[in-house]
PDB file of N, CA, C and O in Angstrom, chain B, residues numbered from 101:
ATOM      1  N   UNK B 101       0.378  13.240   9.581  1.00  0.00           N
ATOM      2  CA  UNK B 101       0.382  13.464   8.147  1.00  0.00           C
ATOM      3  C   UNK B 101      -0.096  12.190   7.460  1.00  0.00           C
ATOM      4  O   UNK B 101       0.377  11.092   7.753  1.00  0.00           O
ATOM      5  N   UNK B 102      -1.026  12.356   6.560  1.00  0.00           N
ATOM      6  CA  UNK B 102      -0.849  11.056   5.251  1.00  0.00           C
ATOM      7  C   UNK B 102      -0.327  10.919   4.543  1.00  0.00           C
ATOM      8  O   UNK B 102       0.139  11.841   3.875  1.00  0.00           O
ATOM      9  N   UNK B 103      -0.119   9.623   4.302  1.00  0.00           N
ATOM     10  CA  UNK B 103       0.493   9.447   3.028  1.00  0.00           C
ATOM     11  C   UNK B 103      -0.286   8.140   1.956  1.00  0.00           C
ATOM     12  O   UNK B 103      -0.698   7.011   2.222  1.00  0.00           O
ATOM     13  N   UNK B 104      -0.256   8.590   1.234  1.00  0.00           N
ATOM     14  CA  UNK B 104      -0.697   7.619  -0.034  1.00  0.00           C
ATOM     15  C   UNK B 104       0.289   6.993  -0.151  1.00  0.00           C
ATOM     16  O   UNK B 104       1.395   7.532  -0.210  1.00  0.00           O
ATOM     17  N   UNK B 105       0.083   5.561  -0.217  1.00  0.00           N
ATOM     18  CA  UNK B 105       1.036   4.785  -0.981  1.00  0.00           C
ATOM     19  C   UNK B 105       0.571   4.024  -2.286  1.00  0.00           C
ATOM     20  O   UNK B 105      -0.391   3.275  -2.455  1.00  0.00           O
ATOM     21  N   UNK B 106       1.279   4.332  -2.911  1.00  0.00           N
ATOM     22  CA  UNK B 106       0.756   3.420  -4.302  1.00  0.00           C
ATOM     23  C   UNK B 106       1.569   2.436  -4.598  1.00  0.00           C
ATOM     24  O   UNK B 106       2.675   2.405  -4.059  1.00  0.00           O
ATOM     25  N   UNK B 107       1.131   1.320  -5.623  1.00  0.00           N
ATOM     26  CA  UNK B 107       1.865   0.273  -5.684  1.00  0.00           C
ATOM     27  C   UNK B 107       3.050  -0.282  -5.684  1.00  0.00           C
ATOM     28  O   UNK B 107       3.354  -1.438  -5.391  1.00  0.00           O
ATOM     29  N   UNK B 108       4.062   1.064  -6.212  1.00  0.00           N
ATOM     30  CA  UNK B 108       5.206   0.887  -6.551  1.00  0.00           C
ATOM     31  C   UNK B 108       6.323   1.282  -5.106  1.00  0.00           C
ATOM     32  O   UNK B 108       7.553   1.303  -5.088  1.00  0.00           O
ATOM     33  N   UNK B 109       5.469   1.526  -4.138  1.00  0.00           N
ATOM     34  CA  UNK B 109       6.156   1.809  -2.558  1.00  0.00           C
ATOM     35  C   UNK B 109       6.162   0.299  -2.160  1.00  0.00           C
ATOM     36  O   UNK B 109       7.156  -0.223  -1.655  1.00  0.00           O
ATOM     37  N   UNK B 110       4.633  -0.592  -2.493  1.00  0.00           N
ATOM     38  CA  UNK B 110       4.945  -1.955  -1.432  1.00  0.00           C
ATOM     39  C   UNK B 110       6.002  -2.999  -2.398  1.00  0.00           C
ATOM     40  O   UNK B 110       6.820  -3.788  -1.924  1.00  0.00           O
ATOM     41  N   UNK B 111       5.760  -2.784  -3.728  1.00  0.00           N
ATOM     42  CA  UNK B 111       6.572  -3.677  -4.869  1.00  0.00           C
ATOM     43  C   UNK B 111       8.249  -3.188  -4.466  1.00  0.00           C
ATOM     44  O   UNK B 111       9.084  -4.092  -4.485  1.00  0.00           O
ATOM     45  N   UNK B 112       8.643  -1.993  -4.164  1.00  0.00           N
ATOM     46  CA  UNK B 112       9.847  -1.976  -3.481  1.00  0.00           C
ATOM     47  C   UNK B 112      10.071  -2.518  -2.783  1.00  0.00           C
ATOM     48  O   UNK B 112      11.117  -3.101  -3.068  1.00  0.00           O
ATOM     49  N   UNK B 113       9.644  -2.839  -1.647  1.00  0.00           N
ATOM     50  CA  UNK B 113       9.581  -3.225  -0.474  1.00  0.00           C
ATOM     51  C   UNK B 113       9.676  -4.848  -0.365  1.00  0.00           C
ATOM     52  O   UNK B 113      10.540  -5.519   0.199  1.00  0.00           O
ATOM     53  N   UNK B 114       8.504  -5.275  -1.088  1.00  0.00           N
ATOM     54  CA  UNK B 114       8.290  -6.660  -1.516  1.00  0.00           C
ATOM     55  C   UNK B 114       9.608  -7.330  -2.227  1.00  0.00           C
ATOM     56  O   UNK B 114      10.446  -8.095  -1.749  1.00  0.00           O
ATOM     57  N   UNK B 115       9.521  -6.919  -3.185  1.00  0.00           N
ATOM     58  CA  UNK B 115      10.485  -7.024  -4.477  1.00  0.00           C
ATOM     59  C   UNK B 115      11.853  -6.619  -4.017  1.00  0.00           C
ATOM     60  O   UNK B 115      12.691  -6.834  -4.892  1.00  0.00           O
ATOM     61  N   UNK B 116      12.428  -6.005  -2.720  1.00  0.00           N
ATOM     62  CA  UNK B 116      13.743  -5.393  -2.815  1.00  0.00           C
ATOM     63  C   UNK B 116      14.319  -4.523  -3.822  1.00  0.00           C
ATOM     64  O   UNK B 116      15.541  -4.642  -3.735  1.00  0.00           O
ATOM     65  N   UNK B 117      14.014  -3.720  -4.718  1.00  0.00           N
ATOM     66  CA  UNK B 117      13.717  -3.074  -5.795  1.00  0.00           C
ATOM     67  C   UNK B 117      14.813  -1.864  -5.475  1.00  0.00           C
ATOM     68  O   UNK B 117      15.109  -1.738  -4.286  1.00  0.00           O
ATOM     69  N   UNK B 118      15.166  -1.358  -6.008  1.00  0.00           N
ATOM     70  CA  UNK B 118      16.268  -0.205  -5.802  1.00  0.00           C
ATOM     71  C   UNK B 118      15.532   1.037  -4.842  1.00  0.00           C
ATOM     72  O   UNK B 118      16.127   1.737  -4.022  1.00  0.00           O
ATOM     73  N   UNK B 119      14.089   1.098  -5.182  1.00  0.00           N
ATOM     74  CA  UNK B 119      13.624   1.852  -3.679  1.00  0.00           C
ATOM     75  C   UNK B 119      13.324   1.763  -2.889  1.00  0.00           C
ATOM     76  O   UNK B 119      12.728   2.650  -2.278  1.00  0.00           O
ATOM     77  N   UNK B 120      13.632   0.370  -2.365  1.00  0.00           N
ATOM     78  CA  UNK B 120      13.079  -0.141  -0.982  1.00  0.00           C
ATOM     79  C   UNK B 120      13.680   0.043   0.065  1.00  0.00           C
ATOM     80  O   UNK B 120      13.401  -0.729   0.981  1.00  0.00           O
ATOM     81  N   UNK B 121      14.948   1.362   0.375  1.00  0.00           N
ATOM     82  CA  UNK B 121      15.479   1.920   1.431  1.00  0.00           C
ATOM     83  C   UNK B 121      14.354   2.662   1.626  1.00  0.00           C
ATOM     84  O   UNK B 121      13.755   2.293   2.635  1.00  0.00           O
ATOM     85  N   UNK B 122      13.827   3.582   1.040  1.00  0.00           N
ATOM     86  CA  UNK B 122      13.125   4.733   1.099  1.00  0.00           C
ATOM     87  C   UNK B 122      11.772   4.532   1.046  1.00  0.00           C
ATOM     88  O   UNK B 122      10.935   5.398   1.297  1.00  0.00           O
ATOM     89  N   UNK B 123      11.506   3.206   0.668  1.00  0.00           N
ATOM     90  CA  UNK B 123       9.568   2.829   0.804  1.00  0.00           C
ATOM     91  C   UNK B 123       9.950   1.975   1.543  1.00  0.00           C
ATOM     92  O   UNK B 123       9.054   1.140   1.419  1.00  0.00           O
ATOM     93  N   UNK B 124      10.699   1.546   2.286  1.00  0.00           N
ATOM     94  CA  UNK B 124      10.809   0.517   3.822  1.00  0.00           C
ATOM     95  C   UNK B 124      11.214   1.984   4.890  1.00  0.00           C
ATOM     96  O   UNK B 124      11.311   1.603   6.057  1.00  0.00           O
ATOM     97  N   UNK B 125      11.359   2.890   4.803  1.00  0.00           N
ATOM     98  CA  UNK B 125      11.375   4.316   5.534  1.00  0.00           C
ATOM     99  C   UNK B 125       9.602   4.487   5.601  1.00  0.00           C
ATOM    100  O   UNK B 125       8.765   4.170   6.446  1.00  0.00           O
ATOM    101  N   UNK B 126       9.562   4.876   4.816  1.00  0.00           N
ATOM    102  CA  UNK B 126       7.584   5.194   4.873  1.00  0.00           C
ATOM    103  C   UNK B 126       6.621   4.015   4.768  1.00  0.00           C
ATOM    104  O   UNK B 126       5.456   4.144   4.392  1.00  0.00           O
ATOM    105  N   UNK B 127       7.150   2.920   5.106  1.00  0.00           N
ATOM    106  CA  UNK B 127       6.205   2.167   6.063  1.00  0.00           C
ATOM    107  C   UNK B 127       6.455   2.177   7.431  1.00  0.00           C
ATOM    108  O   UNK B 127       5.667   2.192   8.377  1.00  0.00           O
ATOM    109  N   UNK B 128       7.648   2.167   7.394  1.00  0.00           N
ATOM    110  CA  UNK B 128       8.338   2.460   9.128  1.00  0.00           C
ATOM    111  C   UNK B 128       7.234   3.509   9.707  1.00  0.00           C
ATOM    112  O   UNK B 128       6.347   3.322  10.539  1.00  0.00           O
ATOM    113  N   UNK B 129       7.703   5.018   8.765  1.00  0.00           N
ATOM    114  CA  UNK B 129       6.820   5.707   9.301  1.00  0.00           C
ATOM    115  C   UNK B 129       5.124   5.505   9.680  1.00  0.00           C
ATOM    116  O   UNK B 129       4.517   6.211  10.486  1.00  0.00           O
ATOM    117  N   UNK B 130       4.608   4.503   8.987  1.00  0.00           N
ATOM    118  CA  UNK B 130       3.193   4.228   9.010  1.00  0.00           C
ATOM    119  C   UNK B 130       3.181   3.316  10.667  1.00  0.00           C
ATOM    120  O   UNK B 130       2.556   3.574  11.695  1.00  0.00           O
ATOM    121  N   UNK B 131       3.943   2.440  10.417  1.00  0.00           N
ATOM    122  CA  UNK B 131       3.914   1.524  11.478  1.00  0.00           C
ATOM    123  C   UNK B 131       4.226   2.317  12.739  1.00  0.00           C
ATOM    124  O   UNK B 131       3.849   1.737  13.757  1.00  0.00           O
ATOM    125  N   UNK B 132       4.837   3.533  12.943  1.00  0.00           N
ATOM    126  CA  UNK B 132       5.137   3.734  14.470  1.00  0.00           C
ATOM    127  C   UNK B 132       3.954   4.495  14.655  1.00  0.00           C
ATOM    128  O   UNK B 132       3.551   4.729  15.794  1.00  0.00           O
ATOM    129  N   UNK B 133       3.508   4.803  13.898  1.00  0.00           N
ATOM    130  CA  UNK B 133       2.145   5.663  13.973  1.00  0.00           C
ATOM    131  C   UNK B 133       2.472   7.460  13.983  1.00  0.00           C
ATOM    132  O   UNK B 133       1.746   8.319  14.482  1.00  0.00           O
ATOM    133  N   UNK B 134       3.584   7.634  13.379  1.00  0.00           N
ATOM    134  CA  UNK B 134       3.576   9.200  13.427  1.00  0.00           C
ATOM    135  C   UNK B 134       3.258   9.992  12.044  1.00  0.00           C
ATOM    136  O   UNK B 134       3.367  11.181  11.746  1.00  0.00           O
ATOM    137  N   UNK B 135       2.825   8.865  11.333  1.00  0.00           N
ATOM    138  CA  UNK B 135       2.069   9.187   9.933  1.00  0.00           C
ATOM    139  C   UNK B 135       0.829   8.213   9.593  1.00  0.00           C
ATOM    140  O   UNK B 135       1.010   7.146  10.181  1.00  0.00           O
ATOM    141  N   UNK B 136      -0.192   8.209   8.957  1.00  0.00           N
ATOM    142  CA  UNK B 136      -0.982   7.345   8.118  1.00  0.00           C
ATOM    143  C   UNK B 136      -1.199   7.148   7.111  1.00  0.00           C
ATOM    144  O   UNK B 136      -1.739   7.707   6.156  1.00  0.00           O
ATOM    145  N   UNK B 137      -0.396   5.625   7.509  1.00  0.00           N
ATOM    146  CA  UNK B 137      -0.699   5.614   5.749  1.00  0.00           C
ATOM    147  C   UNK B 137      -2.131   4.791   5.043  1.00  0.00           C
ATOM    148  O   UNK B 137      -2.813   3.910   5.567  1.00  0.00           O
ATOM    149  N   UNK B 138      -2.277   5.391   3.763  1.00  0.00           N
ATOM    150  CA  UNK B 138      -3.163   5.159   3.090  1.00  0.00           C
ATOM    151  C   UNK B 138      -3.100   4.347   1.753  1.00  0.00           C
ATOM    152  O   UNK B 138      -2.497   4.670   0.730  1.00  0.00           O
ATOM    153  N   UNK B 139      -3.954   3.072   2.008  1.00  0.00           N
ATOM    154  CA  UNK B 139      -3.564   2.427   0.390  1.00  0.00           C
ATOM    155  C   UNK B 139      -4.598   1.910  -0.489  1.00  0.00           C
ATOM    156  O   UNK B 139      -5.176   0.907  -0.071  1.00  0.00           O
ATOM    157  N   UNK B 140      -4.991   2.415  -1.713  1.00  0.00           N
ATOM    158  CA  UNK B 140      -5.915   2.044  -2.237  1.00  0.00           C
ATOM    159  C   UNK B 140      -6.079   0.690  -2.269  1.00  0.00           C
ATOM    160  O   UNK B 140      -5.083  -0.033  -2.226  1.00  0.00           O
ATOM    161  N   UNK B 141      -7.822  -0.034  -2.379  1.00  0.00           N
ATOM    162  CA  UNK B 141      -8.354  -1.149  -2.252  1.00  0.00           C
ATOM    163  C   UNK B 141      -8.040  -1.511  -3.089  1.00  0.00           C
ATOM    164  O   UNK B 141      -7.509  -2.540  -2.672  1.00  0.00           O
ATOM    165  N   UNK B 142      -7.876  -1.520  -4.310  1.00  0.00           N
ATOM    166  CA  UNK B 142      -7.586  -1.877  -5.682  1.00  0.00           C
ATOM    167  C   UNK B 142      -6.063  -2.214  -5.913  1.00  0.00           C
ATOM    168  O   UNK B 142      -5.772  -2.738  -6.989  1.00  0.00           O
ATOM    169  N   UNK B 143      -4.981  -1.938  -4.918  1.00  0.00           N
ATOM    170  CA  UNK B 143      -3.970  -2.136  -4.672  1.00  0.00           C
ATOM    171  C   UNK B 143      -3.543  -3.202  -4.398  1.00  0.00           C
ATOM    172  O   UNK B 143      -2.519  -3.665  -4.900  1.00  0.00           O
ATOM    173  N   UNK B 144      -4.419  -3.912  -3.355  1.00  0.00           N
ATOM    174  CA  UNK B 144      -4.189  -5.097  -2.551  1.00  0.00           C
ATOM    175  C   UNK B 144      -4.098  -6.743  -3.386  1.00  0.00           C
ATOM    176  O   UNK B 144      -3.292  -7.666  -3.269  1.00  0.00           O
ATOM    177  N   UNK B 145      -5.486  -6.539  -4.350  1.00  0.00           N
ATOM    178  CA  UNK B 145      -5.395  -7.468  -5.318  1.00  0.00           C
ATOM    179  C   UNK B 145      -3.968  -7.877  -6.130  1.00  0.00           C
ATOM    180  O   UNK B 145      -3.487  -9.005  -6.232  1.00  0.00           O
ATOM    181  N   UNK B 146      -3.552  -6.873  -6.561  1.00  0.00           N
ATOM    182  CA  UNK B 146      -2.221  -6.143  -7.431  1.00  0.00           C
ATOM    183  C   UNK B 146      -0.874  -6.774  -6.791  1.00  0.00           C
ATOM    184  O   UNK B 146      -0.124  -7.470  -7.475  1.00  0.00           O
ATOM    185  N   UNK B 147      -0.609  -6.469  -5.369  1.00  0.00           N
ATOM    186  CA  UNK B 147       0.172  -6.502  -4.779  1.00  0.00           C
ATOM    187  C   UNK B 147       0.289  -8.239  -4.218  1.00  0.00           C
ATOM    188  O   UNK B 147       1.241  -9.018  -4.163  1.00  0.00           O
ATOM    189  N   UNK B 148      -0.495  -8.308  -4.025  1.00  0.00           N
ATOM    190  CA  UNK B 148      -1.156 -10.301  -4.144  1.00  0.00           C
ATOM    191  C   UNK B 148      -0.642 -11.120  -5.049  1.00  0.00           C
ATOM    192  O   UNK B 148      -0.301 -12.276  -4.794  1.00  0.00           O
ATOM    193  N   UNK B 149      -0.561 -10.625  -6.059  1.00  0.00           N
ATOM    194  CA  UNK B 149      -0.759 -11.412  -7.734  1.00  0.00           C
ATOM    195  C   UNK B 149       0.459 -11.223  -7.789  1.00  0.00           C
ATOM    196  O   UNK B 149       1.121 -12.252  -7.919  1.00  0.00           O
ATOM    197  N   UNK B 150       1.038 -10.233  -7.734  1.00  0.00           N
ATOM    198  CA  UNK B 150       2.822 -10.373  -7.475  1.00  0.00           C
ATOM    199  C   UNK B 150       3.562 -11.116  -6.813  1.00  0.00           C
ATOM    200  O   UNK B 150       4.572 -11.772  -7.069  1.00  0.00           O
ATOM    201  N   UNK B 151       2.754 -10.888  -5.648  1.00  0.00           N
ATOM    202  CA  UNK B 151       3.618 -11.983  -4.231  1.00  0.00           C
ATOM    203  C   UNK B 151       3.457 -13.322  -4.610  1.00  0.00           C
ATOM    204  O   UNK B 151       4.367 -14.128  -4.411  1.00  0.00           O
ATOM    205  N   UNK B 152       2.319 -13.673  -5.175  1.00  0.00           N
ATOM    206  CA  UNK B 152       2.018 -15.294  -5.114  1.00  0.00           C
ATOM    207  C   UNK B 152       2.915 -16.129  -6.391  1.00  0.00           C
ATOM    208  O   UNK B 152       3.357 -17.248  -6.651  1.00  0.00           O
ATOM    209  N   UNK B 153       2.810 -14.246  -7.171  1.00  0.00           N
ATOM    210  CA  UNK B 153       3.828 -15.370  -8.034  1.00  0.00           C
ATOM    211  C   UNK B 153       5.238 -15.815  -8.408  1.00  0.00           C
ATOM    212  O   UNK B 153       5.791 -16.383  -9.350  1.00  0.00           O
ATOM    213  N   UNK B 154       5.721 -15.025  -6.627  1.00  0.00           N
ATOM    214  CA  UNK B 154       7.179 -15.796  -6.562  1.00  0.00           C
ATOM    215  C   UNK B 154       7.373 -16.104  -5.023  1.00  0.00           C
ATOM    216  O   UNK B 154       8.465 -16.208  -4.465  1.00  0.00           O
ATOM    217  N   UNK B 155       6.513 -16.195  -4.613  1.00  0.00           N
ATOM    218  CA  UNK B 155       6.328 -16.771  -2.982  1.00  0.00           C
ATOM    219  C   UNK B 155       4.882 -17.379  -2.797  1.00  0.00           C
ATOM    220  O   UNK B 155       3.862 -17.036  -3.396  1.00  0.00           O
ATOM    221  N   UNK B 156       5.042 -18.490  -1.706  1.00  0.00           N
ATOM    222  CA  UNK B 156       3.827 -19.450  -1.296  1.00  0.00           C
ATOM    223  C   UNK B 156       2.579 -18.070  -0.900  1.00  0.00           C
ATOM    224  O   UNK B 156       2.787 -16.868  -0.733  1.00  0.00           O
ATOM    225  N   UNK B 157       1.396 -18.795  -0.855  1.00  0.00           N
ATOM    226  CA  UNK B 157       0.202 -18.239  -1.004  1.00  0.00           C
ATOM    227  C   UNK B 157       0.020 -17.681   0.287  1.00  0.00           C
ATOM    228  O   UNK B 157      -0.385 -16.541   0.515  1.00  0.00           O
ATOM    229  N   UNK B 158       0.528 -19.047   1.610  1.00  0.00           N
ATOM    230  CA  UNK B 158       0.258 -18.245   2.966  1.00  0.00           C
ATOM    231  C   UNK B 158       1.314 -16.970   3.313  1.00  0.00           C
ATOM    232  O   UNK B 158       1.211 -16.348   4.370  1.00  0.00           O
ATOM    233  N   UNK B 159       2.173 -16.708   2.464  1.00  0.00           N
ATOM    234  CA  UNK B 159       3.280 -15.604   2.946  1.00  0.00           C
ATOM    235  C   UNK B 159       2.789 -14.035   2.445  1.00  0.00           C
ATOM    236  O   UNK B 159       2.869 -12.906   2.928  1.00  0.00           O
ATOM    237  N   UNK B 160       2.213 -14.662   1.142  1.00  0.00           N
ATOM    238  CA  UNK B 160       1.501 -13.628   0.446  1.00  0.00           C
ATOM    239  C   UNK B 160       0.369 -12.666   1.372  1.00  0.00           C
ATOM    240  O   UNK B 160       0.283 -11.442   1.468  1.00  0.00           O
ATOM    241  N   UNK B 161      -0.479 -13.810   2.024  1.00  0.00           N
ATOM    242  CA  UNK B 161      -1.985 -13.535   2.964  1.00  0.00           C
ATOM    243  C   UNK B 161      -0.962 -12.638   4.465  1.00  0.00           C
ATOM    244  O   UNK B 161      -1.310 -11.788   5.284  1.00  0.00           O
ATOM    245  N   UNK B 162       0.101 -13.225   4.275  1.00  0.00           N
ATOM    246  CA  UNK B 162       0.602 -12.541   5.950  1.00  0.00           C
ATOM    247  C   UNK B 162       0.781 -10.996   5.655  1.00  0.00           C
ATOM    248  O   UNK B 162       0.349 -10.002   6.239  1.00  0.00           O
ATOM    249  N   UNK B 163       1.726 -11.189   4.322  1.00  0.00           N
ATOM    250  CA  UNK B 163       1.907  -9.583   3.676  1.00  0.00           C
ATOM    251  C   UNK B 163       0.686  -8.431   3.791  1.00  0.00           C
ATOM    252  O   UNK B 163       0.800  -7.316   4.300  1.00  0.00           O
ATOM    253  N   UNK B 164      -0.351  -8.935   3.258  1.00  0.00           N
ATOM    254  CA  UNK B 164      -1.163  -8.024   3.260  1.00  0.00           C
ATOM    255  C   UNK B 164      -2.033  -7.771   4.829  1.00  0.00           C
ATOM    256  O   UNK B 164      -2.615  -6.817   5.345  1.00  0.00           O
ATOM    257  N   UNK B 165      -1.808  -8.875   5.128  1.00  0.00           N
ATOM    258  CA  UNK B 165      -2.400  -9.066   6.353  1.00  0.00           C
ATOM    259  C   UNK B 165      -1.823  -7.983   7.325  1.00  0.00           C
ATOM    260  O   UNK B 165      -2.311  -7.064   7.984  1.00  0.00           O
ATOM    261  N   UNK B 166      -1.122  -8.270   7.213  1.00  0.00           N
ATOM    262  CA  UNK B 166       0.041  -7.123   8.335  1.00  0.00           C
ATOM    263  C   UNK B 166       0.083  -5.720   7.586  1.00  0.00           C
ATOM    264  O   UNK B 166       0.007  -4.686   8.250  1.00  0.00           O
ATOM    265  N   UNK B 167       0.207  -5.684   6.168  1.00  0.00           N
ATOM    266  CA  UNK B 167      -0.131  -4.180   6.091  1.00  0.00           C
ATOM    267  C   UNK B 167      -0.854  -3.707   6.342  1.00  0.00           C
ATOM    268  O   UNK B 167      -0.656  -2.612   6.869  1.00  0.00           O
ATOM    269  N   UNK B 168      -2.401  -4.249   6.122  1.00  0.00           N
ATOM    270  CA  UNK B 168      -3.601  -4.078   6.482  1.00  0.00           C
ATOM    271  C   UNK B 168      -3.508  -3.482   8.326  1.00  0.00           C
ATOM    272  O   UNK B 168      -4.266  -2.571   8.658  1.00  0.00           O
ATOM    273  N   UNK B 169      -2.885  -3.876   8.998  1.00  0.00           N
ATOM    274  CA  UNK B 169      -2.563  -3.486  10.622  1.00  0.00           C
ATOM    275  C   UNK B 169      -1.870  -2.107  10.149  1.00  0.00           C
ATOM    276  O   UNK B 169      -2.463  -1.256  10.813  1.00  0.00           O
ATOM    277  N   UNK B 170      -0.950  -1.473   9.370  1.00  0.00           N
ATOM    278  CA  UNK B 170      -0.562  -0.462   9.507  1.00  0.00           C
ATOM    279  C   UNK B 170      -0.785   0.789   9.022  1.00  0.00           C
ATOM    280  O   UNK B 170      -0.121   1.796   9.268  1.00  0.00           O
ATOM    281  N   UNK B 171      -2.129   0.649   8.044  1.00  0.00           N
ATOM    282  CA  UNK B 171      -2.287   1.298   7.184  1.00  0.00           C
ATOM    283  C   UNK B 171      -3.421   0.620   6.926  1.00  0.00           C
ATOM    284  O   UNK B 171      -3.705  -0.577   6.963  1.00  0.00           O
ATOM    285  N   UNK B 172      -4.567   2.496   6.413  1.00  0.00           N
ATOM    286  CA  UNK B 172      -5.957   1.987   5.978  1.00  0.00           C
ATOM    287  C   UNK B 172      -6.060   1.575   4.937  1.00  0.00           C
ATOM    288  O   UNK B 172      -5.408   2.203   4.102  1.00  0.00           O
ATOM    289  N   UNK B 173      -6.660   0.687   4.544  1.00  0.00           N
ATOM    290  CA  UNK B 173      -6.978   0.606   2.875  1.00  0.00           C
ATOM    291  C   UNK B 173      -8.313   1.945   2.995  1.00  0.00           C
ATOM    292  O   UNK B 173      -8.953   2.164   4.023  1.00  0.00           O
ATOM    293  N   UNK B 174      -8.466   2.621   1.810  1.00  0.00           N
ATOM    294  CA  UNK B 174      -9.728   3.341   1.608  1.00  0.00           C
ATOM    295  C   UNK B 174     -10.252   3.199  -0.190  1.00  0.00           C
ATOM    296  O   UNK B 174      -9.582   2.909  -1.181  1.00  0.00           O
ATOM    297  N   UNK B 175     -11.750   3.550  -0.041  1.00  0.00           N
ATOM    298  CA  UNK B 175     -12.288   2.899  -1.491  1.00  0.00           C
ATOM    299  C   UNK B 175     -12.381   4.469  -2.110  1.00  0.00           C
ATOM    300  O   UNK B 175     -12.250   5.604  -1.652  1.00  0.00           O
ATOM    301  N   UNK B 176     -12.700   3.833  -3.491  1.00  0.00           N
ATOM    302  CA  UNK B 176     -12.757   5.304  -3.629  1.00  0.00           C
ATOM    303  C   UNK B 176     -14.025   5.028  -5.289  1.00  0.00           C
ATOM    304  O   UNK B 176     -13.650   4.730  -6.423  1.00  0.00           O
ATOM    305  N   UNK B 177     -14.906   5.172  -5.006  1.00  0.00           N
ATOM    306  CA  UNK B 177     -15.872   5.429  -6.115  1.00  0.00           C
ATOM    307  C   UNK B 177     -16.150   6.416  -7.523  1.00  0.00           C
ATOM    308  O   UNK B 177     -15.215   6.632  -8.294  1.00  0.00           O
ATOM    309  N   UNK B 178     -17.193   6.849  -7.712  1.00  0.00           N
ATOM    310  CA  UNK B 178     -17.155   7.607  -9.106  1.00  0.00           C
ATOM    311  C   UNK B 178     -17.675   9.129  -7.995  1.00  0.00           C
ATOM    312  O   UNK B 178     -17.514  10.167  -8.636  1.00  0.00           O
ATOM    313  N   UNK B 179     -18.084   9.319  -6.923  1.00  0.00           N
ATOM    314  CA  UNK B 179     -18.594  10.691  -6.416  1.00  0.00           C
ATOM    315  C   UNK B 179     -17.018  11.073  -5.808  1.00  0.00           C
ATOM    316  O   UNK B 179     -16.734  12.267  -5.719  1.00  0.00           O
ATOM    317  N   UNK B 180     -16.159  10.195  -5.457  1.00  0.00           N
ATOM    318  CA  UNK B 180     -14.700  10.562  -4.924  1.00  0.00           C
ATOM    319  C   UNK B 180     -14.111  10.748  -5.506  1.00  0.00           C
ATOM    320  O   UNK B 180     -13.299  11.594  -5.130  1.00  0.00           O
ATOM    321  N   UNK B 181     -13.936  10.239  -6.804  1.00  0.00           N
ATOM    322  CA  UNK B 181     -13.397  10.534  -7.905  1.00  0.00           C
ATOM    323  C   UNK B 181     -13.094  12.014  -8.670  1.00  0.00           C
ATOM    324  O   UNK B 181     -12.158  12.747  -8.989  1.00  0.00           O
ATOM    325  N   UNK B 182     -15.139  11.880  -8.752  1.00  0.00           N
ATOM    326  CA  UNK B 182     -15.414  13.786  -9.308  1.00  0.00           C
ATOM    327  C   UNK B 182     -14.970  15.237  -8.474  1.00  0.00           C
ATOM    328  O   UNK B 182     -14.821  16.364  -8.946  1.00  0.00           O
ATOM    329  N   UNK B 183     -14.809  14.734  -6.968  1.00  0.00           N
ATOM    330  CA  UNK B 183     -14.934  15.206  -5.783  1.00  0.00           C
ATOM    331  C   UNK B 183     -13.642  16.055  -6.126  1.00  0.00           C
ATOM    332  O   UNK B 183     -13.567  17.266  -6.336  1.00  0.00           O
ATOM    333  N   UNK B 184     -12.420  14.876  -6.126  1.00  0.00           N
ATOM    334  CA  UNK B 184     -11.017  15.081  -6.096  1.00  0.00           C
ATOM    335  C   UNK B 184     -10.493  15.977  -7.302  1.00  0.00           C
ATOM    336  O   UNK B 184      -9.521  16.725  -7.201  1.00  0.00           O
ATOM    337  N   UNK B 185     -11.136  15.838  -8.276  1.00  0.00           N
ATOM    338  CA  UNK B 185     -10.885  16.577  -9.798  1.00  0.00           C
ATOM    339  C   UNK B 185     -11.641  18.086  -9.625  1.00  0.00           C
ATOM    340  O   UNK B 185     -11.386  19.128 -10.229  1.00  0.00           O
ATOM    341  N   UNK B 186     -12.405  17.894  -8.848  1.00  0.00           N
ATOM    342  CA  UNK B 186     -13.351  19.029  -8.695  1.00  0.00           C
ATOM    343  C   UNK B 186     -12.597  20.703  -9.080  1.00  0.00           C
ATOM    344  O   UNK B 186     -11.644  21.224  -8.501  1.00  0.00           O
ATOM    345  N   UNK B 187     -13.185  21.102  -9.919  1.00  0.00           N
ATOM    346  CA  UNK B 187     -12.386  22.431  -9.427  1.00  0.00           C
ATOM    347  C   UNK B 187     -13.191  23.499  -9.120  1.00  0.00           C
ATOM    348  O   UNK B 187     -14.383  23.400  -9.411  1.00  0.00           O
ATOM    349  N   UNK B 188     -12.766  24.565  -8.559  1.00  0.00           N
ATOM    350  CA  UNK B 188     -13.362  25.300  -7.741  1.00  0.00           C
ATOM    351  C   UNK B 188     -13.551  26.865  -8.666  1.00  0.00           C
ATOM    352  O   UNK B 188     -14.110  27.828  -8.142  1.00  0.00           O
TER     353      UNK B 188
END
């Protein structure tokens, strides 16, 4: 199965945030590999700019670094865009 994760799954996680039982569950799931997860490119920047600005820069690079191992980043343009809205 996929799953999208959007920002507010790794900022739990990161952040310890009141949902980070349940978005530290669905990375689990990403990491054993019985799901994939998926995280927008535009995410990563986002999720960076947070980390750095209450933790050192190399802890920040490991974060993403290692998500990046568990989960695809994927891009998504203006034809993916129309694609997804598309209606039939």
């Amino acid at each position: 199965m996929r799953l999208s994760l959007d920002i507010n799954v790794l900022l739990d996680v990161v952040f310890n945030r009141s949902g980070a039982d349940a978005s530290g569950k669905i990375l689990d799931l990403c990491e054993d590999g019985s799901h994939q997860g998926e995280v927008a490119w535009h995410t990563l920047p986002t999720v960076f700019y947070y980390l750095e600005k209450s933790r050192a820069a190399q802890e920040s690079w490991e974060f993403i670094e290692n998500l990046t191992d568990i989960v695809h980043v994927v891009s998504a343009g203006h034809a993916e865009v129309k694609r997804v809205f598309a209606t039939e």
